[in-house]
N, C-alpha and C positions, 0 to 999 in steps of 0.2 A: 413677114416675120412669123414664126410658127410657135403657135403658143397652146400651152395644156396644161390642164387643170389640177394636175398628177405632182404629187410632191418629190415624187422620181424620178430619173431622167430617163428615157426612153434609147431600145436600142436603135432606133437612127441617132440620137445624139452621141453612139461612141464609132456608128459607122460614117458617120462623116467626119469626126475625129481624126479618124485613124486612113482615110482619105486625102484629107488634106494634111497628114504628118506624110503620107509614103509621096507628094507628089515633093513637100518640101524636102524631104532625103533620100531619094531616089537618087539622085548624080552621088551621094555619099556613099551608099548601101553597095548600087553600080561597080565605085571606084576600089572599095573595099575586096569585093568579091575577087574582083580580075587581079590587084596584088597579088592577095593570099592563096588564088589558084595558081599563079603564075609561077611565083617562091616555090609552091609544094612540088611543081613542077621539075622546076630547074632542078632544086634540091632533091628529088627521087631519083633524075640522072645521073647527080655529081656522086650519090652517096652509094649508086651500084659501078659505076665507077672507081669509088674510092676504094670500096671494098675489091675488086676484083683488080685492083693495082697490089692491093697488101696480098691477097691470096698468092701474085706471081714472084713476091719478093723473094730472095736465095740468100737465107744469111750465111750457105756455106764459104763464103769469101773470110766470112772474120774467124780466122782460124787465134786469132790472137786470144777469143774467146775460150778459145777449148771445145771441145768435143761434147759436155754436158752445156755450158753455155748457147752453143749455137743450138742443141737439142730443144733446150729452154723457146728460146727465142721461135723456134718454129712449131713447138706444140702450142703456146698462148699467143703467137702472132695473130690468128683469126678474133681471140677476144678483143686484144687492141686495139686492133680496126675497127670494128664491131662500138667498142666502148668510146671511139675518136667520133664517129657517126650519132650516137648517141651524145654526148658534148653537144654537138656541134646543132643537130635537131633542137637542144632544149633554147637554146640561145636563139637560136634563128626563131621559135615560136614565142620568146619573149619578147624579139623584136616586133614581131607582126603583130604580137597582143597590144604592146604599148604603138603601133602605128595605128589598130583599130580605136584602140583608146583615145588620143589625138584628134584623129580624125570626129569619132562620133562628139567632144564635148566640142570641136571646133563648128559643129552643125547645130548642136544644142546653143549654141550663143550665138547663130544665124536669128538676124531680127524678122521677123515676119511683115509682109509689105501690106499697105492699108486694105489693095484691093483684095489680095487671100482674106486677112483678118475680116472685112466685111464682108466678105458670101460666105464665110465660115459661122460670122455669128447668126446671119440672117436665118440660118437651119436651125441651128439650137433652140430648145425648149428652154424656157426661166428656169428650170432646175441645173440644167447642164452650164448658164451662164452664170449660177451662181456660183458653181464651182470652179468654173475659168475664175472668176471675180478673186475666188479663194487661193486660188495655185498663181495667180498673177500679185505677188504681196506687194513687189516694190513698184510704184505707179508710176514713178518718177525716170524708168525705163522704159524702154517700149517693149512689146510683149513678143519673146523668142518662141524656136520650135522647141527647149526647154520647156517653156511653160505651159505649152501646148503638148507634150509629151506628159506632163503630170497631172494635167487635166483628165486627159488620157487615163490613166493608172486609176485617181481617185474616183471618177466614172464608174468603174471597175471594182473600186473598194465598197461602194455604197456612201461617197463623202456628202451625194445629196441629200440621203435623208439625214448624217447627220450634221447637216447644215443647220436644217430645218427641226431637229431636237434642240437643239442650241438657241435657234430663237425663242423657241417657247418658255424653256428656258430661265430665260432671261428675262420674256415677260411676265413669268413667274414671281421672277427675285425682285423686279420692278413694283411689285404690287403694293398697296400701302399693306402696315402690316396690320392696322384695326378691319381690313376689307379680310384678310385671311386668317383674323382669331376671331371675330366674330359669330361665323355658327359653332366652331369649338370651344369659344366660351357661354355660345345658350344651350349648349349640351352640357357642358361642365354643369350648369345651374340649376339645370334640371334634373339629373343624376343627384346633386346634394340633397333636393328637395325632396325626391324619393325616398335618401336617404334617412334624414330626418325624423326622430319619434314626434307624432303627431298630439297636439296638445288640445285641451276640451275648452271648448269656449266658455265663454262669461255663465250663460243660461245654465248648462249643462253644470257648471260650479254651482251656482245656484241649489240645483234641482237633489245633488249628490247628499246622502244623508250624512251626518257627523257622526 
């Protein structure tokens, strides 16, 4: 186990993070990829396709329309097309956005298996594991590549020093509170005393003429 003295967690503790997140979403990352290339694919074919089927179209058959009619029809027919393409792009990208979505939260609530989770912790620094300890709230689960993905992030943020602000903290607010007014009340005491007009002793009355 690797231990350090540092209230910080050290850059191996987010490169083996981020290690053992790419080995557990690697088949996820993988499967995504080859989708979304494969859609944009297909879809670049159909859509020069589609377009170059509307450019061959002849509305001069519908003469029912008139002569300004089918005019119509063949000056704005390329927008149409053009505009059906466009439709059809945004929907297809909202599908693959909500397939990526699916997919990644369906990885993020992959449980992590005992023997990753143990050579993962064995690396980490006591800073880096208090912040698993952090990003891991509910105990009564076992710990996902979720939670190891947030680890991740607060790593990142700085969550371990303010881990370790929070205890002190804490053992601050802990303290009796006569341990913590004590030298501010023998300051207080001594300031009054400064304060104070100084008065002549017993003798010095004595000595003073009437």
């Amino acid at each position: 186990m690797k231990q350090t003295s540092s209230s910080l967690a050290t850059p191996q503790d987010t490169s083996v993070l981020r290690s053992t997140l790419l080995k557990l979403t690697a088949t996820q990352k993988i499967l995504c990829t080859v989708v979304v290339a494969v859609v944009v694919i297909v879809w670049y074919d159909l859509l020069n396709r589609m377009v170059a089927f509307g450019d061959k179209i002849d509305y001069s058959g519908l003469q029912v329309l008139g002569g300004e009619g089918i005019a119509f029809l063949q000056r704005y027919n390329p927008f149409f097309w053009w505009a059906l393409v466009a439709l059809c792009t945004l929907i297809i990208a909202y599908l693959l956005f909500g397939f990526v979505q699916s997919s990644r939260q369906r990885v993020q609530a992959k449980i992590v298996g005992a023997e990753t989770f143990q050579s993962l912790v064995a690396q980490l620094s006591e800073p880096a594991r208090d912040v698993l300890r952090w990003a891991w709230q509910d105990r009564s689960q076992p710990v996902t590549v979720g939670v190891l993905q947030r680890t991740a992030e607060e790593l990142r943020s700085g969550r371990a020093g303010k881990i370790l602000l929070s205890r002190l903290q804490a053992q601050l607010l802990d303290q009796p509170a006569t341990a913590a007014a004590s030298p501010r009340h023998a300051a207080e005491t001594s300031a009054l005393r400064e304060q104070a007009p100084q008065q002549p002793s017993p003798g010095q009355q004595a000595q003073s003429p009437t």
